[in-house]
C-alpha positions as CSV (number, residue, x, y, z in Angstrom):
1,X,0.0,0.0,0.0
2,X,1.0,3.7,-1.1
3,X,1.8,6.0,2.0
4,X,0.8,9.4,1.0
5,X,2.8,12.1,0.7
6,X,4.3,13.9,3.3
7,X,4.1,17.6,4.2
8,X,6.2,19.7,6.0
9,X,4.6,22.5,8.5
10,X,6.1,25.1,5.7
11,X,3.4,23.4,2.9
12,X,6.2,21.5,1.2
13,X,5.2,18.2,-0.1
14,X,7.6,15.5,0.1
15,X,6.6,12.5,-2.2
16,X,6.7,9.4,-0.2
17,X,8.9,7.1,-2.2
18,X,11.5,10.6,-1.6
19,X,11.4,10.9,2.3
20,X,12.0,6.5,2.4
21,X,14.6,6.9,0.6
22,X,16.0,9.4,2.8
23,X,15.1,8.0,5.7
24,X,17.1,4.9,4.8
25,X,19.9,7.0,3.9
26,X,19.9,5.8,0.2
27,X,21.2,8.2,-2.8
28,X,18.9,10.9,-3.9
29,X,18.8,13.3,-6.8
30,X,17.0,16.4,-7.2
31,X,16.0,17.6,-10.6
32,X,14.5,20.8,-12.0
33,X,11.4,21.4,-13.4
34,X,12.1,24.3,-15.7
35,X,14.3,22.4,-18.0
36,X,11.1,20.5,-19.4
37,X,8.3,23.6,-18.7
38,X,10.4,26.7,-20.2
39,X,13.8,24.8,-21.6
40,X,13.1,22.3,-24.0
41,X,10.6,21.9,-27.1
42,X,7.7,19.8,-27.0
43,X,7.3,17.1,-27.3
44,X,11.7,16.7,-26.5
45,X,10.9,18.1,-23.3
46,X,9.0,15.1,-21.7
47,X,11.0,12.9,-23.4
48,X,14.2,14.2,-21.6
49,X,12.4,14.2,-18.3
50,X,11.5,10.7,-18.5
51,X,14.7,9.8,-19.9
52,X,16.6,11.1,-16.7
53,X,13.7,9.6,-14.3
54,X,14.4,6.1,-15.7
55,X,18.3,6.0,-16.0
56,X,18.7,7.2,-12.5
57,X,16.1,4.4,-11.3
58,X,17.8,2.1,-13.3
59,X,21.3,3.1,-12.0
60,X,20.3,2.5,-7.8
61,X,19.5,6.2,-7.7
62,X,15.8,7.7,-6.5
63,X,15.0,11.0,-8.7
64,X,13.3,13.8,-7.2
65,X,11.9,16.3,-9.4
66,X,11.0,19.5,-8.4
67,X,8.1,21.6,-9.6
68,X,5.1,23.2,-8.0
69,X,1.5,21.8,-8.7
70,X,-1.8,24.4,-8.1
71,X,0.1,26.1,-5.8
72,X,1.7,22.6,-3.9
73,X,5.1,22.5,-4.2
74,X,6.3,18.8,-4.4
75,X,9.6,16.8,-4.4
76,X,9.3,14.2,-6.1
77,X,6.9,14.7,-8.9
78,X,4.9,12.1,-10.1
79,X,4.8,11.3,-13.7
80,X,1.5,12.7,-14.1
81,X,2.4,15.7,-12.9
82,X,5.6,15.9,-14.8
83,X,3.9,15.1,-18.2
84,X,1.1,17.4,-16.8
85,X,3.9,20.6,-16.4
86,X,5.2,20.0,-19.5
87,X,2.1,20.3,-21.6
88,X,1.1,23.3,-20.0
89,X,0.9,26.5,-21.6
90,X,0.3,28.3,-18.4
91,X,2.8,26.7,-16.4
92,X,4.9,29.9,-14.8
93,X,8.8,29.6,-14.4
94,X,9.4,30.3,-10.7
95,X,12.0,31.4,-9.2
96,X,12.7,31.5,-5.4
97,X,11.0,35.0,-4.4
98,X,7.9,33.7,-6.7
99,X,7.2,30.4,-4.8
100,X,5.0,32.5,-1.9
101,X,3.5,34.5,-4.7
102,X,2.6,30.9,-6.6
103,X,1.6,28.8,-3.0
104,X,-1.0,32.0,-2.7
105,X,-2.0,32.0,-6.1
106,X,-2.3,28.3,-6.6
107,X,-0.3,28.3,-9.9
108,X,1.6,25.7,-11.2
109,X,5.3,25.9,-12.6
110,X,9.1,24.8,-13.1
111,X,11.3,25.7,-10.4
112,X,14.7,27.5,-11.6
113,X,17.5,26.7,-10.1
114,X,17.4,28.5,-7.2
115,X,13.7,27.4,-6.4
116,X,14.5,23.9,-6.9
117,X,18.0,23.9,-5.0
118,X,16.0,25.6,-1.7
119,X,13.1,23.1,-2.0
120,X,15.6,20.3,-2.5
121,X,17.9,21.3,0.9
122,X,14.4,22.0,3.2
123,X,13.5,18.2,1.7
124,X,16.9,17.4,3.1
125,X,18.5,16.1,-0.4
126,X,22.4,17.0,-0.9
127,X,23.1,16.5,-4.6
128,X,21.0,18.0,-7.5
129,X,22.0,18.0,-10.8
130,X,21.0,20.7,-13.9
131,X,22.2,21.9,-17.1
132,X,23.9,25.3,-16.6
133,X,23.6,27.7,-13.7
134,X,22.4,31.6,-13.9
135,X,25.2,34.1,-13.5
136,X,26.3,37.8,-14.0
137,X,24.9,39.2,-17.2
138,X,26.9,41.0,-19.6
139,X,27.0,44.8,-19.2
140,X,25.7,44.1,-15.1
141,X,28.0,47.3,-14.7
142,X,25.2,49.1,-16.0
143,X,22.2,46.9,-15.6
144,X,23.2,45.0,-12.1
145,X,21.3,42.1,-14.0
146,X,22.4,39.0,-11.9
147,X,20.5,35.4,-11.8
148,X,19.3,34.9,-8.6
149,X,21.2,31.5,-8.4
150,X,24.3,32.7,-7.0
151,X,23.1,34.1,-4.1
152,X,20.7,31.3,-3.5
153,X,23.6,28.5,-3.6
154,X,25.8,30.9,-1.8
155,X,23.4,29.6,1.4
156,X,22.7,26.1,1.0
157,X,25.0,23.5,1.8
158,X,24.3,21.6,-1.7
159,X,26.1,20.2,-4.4
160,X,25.3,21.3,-8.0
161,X,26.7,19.6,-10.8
162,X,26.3,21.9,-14.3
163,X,28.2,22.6,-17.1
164,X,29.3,26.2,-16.1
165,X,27.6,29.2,-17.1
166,X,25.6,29.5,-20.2
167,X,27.9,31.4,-22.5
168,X,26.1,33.9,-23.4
169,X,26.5,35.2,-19.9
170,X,29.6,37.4,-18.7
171,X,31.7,34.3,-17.1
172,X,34.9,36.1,-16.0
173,X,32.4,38.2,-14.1
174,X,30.1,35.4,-12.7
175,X,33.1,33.8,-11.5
176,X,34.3,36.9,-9.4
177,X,30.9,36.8,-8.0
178,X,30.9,32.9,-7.2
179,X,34.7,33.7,-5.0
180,X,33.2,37.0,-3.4
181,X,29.9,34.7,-2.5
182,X,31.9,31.4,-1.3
183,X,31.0,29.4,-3.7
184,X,33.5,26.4,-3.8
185,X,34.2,25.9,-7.7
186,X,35.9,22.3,-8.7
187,X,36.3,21.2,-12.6
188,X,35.6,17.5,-12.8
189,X,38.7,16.6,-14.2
190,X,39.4,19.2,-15.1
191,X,40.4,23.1,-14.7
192,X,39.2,24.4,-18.0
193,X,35.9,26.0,-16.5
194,X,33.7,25.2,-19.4
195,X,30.7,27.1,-21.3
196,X,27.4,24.6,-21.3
197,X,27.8,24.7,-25.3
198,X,31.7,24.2,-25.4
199,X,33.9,22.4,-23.0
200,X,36.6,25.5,-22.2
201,X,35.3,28.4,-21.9
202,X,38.9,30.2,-22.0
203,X,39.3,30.6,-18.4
204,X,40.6,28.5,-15.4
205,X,39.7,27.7,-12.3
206,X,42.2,26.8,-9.3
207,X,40.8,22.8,-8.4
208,X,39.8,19.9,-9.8
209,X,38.7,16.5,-9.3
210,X,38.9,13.2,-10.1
211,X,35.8,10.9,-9.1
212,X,32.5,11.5,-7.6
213,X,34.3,10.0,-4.6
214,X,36.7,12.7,-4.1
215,X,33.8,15.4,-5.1
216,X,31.7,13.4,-1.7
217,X,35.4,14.0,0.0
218,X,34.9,17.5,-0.7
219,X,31.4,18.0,0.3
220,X,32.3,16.1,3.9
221,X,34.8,18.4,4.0
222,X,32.6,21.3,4.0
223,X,30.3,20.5,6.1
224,X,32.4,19.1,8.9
225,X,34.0,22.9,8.5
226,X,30.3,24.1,9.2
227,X,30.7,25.8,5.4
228,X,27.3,26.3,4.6
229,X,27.7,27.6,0.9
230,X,27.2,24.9,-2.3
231,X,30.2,22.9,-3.8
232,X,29.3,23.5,-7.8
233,X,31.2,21.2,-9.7
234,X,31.5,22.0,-13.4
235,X,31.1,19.1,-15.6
236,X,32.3,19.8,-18.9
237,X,30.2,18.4,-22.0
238,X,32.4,16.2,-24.2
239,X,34.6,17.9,-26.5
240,X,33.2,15.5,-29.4
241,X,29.6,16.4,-28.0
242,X,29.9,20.3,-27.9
243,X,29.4,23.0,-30.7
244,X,32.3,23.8,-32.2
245,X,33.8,27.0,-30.8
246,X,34.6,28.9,-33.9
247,X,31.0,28.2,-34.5
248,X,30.0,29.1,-31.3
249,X,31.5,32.4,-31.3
250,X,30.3,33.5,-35.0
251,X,26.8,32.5,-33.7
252,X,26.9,33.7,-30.2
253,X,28.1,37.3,-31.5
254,X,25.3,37.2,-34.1
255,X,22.8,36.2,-31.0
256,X,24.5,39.9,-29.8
257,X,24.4,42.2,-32.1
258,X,21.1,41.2,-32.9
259,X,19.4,41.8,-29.5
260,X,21.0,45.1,-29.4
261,X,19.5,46.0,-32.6
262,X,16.4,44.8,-31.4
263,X,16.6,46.8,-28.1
264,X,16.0,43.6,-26.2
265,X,17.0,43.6,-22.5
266,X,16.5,42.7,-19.2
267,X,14.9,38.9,-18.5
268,X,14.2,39.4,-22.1
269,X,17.5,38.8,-23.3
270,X,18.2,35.3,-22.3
271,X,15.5,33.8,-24.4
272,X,16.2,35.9,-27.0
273,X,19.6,34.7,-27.2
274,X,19.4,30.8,-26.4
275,X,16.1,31.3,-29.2
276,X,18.6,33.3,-31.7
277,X,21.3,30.0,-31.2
278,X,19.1,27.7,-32.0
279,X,17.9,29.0,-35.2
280,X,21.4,29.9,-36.4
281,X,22.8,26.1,-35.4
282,X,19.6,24.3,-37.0
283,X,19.2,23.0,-33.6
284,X,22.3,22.0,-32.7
285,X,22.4,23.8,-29.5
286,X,19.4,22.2,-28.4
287,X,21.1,18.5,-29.2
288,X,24.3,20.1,-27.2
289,X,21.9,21.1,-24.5
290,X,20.4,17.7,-23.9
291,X,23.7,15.8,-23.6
292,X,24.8,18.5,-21.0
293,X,21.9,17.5,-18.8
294,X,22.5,13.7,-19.3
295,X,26.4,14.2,-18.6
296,X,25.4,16.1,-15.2
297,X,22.4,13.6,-14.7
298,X,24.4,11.1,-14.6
299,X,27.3,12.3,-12.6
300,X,24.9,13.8,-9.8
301,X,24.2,10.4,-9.3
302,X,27.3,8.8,-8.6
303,X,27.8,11.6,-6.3
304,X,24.4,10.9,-4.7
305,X,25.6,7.5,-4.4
306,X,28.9,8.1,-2.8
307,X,27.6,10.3,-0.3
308,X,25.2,8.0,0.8
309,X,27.9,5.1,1.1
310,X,26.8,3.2,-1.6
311,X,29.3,1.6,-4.3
């Protein structure tokens, strides 16, 4: 017989097969919502969140994907409600400050990554996996334009596995913003700190690792320090996998000149860009996309998996 889910006293809904899994200290991965309610084309979109769902049972790990339902929100969505998110034309894309404004308002939406990483941490999960984090916009001299990620992570004891910063962002800049917040940055296997689209995204950062045992290493580290900031490790997509960077850059400065003629900016500007890249690659940075998530998907859970002790 079905237990029925579990709420906490904040209104957070926990689904069942979630908080066992927990309780019996097995591995756990959060997922986002967003990638398959604002990210992806349909019907790609609920294809990709299935996908994930199933490797990660297959592979000894319990997903937990994160969205909010008429105002509910869940960990752990059920694949009804996943399939119902992703065919919804309504569905909002919520970020953290919007989550009291869509429990009052019984809306229903993907959680960003900051929503999803502070509904994940009060669920009492420690490894969540996406496709690229926000960051510092370009021209944020002017515009201050920051994703409300960085500050988010900044105060949950997490770990985040993505593939950098989108590159359309400013990167030098997001990175200055991830030391100044103590954010713990580690290249798996690596030091090239990569791009989501390309593997190297020109600049370094100081560590890397090896394993997702060392990463767990790490994260123990942290927390017997009482550190309560998010390791983010950087998970590079394969360099046979990736757009190629000349191509990249031709496109990506394209993507730029033509939202400045357009006069699009603000949250405007992201769409517009990661819309623009599609066109101009005839989809290939939506295919690029996809295998970023799977890379980090399937990393996140051998993380998952070596914190919870299991080989």
């Amino acid at each position: 017989m079905t237990s029925s889910p579990r709420q906490t006293p904040g209104g957070l809904v926990i689904a069942p097969q979630v908080r066992d899994a927990l309780d019996r200290g097995r591995p756990v991965l959060a997922l986002e919502s967003t990638i398959f309610t604002h990210g992806l084309p349909r019907p790609r979109n609920l294809e990709v969140a299935r996908e994930a769902e199933a490797w990660l049972r297959d592979h000894g790990v319990l997903p937990a994907t994160i969205g909010v339902v008429d105002g509910q929100p869940i960990v752990g969505l059920s694949p009804a409600e996943i399939e119902r998110l992703s065919t919804d034309d309504d569905a909002v894309k919520l970020s953290l400050r919007d989550l009291p404004v869509a429990v009052a308002k019984r809306l229903s939406g993907g959680t960003t990554v900051a929503a999803t990483a502070f509904l994940a941490r009060r669920a009492g999960i420690r490894v969540f996996s996406t496709g690229g984090l926000g960051g510092v916009h370009r021209d944020a001299q002017q515009t201050f334009d920051e994703s409300a990620d960085l500050p988010t992570l900044a105060a949950l004891p997490l770990v985040v596995v993505s593939a950098g910063v989108k590159s359309i962002l400013d990167i030098p800049l997001t990175l200055e913003r991830m030391e100044t917040l103590n954010l713990t940055v580690v290249g798996y296997r690596t030091t090239d700190y990569p791009g989501f689209y390309i593997a190297d995204s020109g600049l370094d950062i100081e560590y890397a690792a090896d394993s997702a045992t060392e990463i767990a290493d790490i994260a123990r580290a942290r927390d017997a320090l009482g550190i309560s900031s998010t390791l983010l490790v950087a998970r590079p997509v394969d360099t046979d996998l990736q757009l190629t960077p000349a191509v990249h850059d031709e496109v990506l400065t394209s993507a730029l000149d033509a939202a400045a003629a357009a006069g699009v900016s603000g949250h405007d500007t992201t769409p517009f860009l990661l819309d623009f890249m599609q066109r101009e690659t005839a989809g290939r940075s939506l295919d690029v996309n996809v295998e970023v998530y799977r890379g980090n998907v399937a990393l996140g859970a051998e993380i998952a998996a070596a914190l919870a002790g299991v080989q």
